[in-house]
C-alpha positions as CSV (number, residue, x, y, z in Angstrom):
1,X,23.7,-46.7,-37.7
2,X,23.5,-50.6,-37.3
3,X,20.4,-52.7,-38.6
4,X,19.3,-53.1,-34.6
5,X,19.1,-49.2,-34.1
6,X,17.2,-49.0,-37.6
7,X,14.0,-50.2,-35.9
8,X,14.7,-47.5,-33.2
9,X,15.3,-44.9,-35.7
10,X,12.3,-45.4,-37.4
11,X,10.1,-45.1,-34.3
12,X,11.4,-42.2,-33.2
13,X,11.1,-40.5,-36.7
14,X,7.4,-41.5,-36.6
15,X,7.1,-40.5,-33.5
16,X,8.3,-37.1,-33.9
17,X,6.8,-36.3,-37.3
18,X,2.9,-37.9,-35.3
19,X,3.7,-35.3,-32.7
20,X,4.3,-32.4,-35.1
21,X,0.8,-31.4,-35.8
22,X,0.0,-31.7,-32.0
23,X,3.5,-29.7,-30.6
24,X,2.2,-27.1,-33.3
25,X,-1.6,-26.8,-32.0
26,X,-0.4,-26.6,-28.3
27,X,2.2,-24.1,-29.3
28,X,-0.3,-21.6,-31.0
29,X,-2.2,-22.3,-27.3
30,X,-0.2,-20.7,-25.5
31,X,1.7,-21.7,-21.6
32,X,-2.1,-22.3,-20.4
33,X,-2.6,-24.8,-18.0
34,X,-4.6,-26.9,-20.4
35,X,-1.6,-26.7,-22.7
36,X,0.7,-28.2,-20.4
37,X,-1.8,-30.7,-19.4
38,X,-2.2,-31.7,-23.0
39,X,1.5,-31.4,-23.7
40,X,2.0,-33.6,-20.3
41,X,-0.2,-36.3,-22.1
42,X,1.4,-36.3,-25.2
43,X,5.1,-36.5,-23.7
44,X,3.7,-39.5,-21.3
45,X,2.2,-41.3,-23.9
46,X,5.1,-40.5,-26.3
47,X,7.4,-42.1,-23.1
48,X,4.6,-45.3,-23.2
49,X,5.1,-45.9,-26.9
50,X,8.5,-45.7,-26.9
51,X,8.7,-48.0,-23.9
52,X,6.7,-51.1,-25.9
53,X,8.7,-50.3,-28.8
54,X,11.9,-51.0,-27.3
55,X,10.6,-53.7,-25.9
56,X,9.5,-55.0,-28.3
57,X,12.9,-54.4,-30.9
58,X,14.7,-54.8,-28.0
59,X,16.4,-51.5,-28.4
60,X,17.8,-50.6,-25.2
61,X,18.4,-47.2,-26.8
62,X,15.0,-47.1,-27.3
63,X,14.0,-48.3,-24.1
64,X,16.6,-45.8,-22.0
65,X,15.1,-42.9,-24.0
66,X,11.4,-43.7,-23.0
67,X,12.6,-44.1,-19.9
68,X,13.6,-40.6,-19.6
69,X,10.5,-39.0,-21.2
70,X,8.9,-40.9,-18.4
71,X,10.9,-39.5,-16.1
72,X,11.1,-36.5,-17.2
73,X,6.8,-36.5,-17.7
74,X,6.7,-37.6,-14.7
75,X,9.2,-34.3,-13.6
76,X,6.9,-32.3,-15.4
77,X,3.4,-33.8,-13.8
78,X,4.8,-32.7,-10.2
79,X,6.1,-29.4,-11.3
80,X,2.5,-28.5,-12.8
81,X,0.8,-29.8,-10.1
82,X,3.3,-27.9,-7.7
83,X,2.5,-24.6,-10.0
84,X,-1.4,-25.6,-10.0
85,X,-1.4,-25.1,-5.9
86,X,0.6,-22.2,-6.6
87,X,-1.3,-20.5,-9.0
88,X,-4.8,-21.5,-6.5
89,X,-2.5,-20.6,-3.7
90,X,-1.8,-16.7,-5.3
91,X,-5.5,-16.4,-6.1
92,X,-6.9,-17.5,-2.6
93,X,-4.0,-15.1,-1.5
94,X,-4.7,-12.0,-4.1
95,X,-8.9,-12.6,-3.0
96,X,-8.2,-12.6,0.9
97,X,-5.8,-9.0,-0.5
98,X,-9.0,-8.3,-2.1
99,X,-11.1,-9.0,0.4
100,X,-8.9,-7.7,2.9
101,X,-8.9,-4.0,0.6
102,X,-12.8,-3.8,0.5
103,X,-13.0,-4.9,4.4
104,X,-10.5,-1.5,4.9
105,X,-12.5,0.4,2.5
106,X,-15.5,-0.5,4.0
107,X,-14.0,0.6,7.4
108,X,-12.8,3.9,6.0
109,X,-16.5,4.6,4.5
110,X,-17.9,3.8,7.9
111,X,-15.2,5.7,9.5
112,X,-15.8,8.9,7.2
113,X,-19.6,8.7,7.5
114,X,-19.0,8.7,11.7
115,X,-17.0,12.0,11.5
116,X,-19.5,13.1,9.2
117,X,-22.4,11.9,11.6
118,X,-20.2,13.6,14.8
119,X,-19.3,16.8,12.5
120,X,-23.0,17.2,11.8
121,X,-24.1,16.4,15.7
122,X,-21.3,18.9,16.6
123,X,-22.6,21.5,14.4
124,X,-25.8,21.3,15.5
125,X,-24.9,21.4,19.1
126,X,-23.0,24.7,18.1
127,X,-25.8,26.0,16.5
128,X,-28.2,25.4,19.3
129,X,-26.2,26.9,21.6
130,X,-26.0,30.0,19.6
131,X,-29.7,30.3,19.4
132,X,-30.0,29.8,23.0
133,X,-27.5,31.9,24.1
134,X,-28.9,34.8,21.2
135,X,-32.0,34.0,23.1
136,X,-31.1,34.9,26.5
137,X,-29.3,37.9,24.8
138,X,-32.5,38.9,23.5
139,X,-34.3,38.4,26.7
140,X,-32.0,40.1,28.6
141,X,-32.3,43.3,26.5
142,X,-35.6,42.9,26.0
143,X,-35.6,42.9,30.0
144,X,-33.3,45.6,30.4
145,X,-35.0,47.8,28.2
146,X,-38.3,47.3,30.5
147,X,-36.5,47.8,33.3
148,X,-35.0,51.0,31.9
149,X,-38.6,52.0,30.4
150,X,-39.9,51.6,33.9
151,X,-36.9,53.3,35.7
152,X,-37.9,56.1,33.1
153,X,-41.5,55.9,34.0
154,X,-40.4,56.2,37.7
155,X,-38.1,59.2,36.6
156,X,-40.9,61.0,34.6
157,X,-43.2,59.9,37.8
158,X,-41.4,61.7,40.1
159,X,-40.6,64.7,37.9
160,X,-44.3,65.5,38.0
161,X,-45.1,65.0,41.5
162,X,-41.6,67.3,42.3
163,X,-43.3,70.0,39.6
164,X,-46.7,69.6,41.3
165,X,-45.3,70.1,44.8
166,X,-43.3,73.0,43.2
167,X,-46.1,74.6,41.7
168,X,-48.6,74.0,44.9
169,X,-45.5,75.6,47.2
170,X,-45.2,78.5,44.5
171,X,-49.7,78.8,44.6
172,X,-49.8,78.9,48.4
173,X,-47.1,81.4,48.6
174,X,-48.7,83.7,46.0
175,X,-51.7,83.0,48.0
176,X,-50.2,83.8,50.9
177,X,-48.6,87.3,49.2
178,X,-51.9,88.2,47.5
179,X,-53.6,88.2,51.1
180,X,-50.5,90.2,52.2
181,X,-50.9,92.7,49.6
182,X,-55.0,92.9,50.7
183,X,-54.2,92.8,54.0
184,X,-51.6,96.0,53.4
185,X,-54.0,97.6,51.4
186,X,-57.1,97.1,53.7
187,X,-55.1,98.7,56.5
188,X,-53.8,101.6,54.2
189,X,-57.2,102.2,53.3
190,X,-58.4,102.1,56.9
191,X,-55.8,103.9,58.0
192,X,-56.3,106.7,55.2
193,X,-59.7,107.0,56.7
194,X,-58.7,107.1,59.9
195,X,-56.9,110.0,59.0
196,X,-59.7,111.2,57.0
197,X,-62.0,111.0,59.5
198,X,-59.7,112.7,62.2
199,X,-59.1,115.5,59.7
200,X,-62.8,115.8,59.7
201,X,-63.3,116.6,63.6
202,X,-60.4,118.7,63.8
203,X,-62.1,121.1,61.4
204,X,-65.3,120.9,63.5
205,X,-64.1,121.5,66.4
């Protein structure tokens, strides 16, 4: 070490020993974006100090190292501000994925409670023709039973008039026998006294 890097030296000490408390606060912080903004300003102005120092002392050491902590700052600045649209890029991305989810889901809930709707409209349709086709079931037997009853009613109709027809043929012709019968006997009788009556004259003569 020379007496013109001395100056340097000591700036650099101080420099690091300053920046100790804050390198120690950011580090309990965490990667956040905040951090690295903070840690962004500290490097810059870390670069900055070093820069008038060296200008000052004339250290070209001095100088050539604050110009690379602004460069590299300056590294650092584009590369958060390249993560910054990256990290707004990924969320606009993950809430149009979001979005995009929920629009499906909504679709599939309206879908579902279609079928549903179309299942229900179906059943009913399959129940109404069930109860109209149990209805003209019922009207048909109901119908075919009257007709039957009245094919019946025809049937016992006719029975009756066949058994009255019988039983006036079977009166006339025992009618008809009965006057027979008095006819036979009537001419029995008058022919008994006929013969009566013959047997009579013989004797008197």
């Amino acid at each position: 070490m020379t007496v013109q890097t001395i100056p340097g030296t000591v700036v650099d000490s101080t420099l690091k020993l300053i920046r100790v408390p804050a390198d120690t606060v950011l580090g309990l912080a965490g990667e956040g974006r905040f951090a690295s903004s903070a840690s962004l300003a500290i490097d810059r102005a870390d670069a900055a100090v070093r820069g008038v120092a060296g200008s000052a002392l004339r250290d070209q050491d001095l100088r050539a190292d604050a110009q690379r902590r602004r460069i590299a700052a300056d590294e650092r600045r584009i590369a958060l501000r390249l993560r910054t649209k990256a990290d707004q890029r990924t969320a606009e991305a993950e809430e149009e994925v979001a979005e995009t989810r929920e629009q499906a889901a909504r679709r599939r809930r309206r879908a579902g409670e279609q079928a549903e709707r179309k299942r229900e409209q179906a059943k009913k349709r399959r129940d109404k023709t069930k109860r109209s086709a149990a209805e003209v079931t019922k009207k048909r037997k109901q119908s075919a039973k009257q007709d039957a009853a009245m094919a019946e009613k025809e049937i016992e109709e006719k029975a009756k008039l066949d058994r009255l027809d019988r039983l006036e043929t079977k009166t006339e012709a025992l009618k008809e026998k009965e006057e027979a019968l008095t006819a036979a006997d009537e001419a029995k009788r008058l022919k008994d006294q006929a013969s009566k009556v013959k047997a009579e004259r013989k004797a008197n003569s």
